[in-house]
C-alpha positions in Angstrom: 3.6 5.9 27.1 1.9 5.0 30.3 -0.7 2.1 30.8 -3.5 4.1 31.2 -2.5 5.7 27.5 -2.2 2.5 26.4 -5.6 1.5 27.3 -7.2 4.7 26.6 -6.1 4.2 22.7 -5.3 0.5 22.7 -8.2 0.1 19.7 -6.2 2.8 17.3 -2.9 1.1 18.3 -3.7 -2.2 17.1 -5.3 -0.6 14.1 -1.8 1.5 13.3 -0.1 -1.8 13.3 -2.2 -3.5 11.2 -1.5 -0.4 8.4 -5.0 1.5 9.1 -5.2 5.2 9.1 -5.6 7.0 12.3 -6.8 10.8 12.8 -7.4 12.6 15.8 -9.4 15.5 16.6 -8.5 18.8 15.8 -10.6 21.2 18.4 -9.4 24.2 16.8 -10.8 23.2 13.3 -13.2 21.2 14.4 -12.3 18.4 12.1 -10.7 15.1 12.3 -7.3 15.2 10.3 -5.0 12.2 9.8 -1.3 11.8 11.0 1.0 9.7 9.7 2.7 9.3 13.8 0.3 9.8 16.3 1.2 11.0 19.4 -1.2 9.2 21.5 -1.5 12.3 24.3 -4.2 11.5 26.9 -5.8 14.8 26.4 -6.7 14.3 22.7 -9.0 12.3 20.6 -7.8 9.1 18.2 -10.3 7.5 16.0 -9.3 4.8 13.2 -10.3 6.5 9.9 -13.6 5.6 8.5 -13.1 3.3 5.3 -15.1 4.5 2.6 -18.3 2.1 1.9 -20.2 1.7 -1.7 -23.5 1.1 -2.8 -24.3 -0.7 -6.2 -25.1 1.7 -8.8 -28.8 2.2 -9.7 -29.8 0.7 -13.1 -29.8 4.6 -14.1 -26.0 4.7 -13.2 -24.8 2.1 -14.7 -25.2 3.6 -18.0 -22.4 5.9 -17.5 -20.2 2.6 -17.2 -20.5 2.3 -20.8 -17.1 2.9 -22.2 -15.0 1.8 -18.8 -12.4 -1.0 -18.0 -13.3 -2.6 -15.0 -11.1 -5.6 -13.2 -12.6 -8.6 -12.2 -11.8 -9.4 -8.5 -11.6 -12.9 -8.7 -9.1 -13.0 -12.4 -7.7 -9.8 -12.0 -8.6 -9.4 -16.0 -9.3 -6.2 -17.2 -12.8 -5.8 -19.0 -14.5 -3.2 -20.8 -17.8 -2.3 -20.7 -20.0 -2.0 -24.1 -23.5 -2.0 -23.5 -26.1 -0.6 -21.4 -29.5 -1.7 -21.0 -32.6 0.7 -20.9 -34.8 -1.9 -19.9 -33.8 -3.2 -17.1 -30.4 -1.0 -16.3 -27.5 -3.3 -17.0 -24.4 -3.9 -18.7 -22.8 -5.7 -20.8 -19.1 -6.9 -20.1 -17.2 -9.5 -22.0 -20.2 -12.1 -22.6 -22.8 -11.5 -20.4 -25.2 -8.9 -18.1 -24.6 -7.5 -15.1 -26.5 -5.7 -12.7 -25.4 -3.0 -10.4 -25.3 -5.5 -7.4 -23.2 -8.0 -9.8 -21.0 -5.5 -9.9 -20.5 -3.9 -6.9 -19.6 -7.5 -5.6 -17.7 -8.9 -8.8 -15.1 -6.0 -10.0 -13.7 -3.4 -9.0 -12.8 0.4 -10.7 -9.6 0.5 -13.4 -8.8 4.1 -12.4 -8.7 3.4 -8.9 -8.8 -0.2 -7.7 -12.0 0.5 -5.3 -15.4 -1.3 -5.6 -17.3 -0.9 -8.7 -20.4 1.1 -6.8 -21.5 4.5 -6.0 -19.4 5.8 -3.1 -21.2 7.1 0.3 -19.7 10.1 1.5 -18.0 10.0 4.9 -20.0 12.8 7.1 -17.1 14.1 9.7 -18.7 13.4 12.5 -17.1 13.5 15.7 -18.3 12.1 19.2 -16.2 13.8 21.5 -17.6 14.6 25.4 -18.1 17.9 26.4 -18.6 18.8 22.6 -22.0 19.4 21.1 
């Protein structure tokens, strides 16, 4: 790799050694895929993949929670959630309320390990000049 390489895609390098995804741009597709070895050419486009970001659930949403483990960040115990409140939208886990917020900062999903919040989709978007 030459030094103007090296500069050019010194961001996604330092993210691939720190264990972060990288895709580049597929012009064909006109998608952004990810690769497990990047190649780093000059005449394509690196990005580090977007990380997925949450929202805490709506006092509507919550009440599909009823009936779920969730794990506590900070004790890693596993809790199950048995009530939902109509009035004001929260549940009930172990021995007290939470809100969506509460949760979305305090415990994360059983089935998957991510935050306990409503998932924003990732729009593939892709900034590339000369593309429109």
């Amino acid at each position: 790799m030459k030094k103007e390489q090296a500069k050019k895609h010194l961001k996604e390098i330092i993210a691939l050694s720190e264990g972060k995804q990288i895709q580049y741009l597929n012009v064909h597709m006109n998608n952004w895929e990810t690769t497990d070895n990047p190649e780093f050419a000059t005449d394509t486009e690196y990005r580090i993949k977007p990380e997925p970001t949450y929202r805490a659930y709506t006092p509507q949403e919550t009440r599909s929670l009823v009936g779920a483990i969730l794990i506590q960040n900070t004790t890693g115990d596993h809790m199950l959630v048995t009530k939902w409140s109509p009035v004001v939208g929260h549940v009930f886990i172990h021995d007290r309320w939470y809100s969506g917020e509460e949760l979305l900062q305090q415990f994360k999903n059983h089935d998957d390990g991510m935050s306990c919040g409503y998932r924003m989709e990732i729009v593939n978007y892709f900034e590339v000049k000369g593309y429109e």
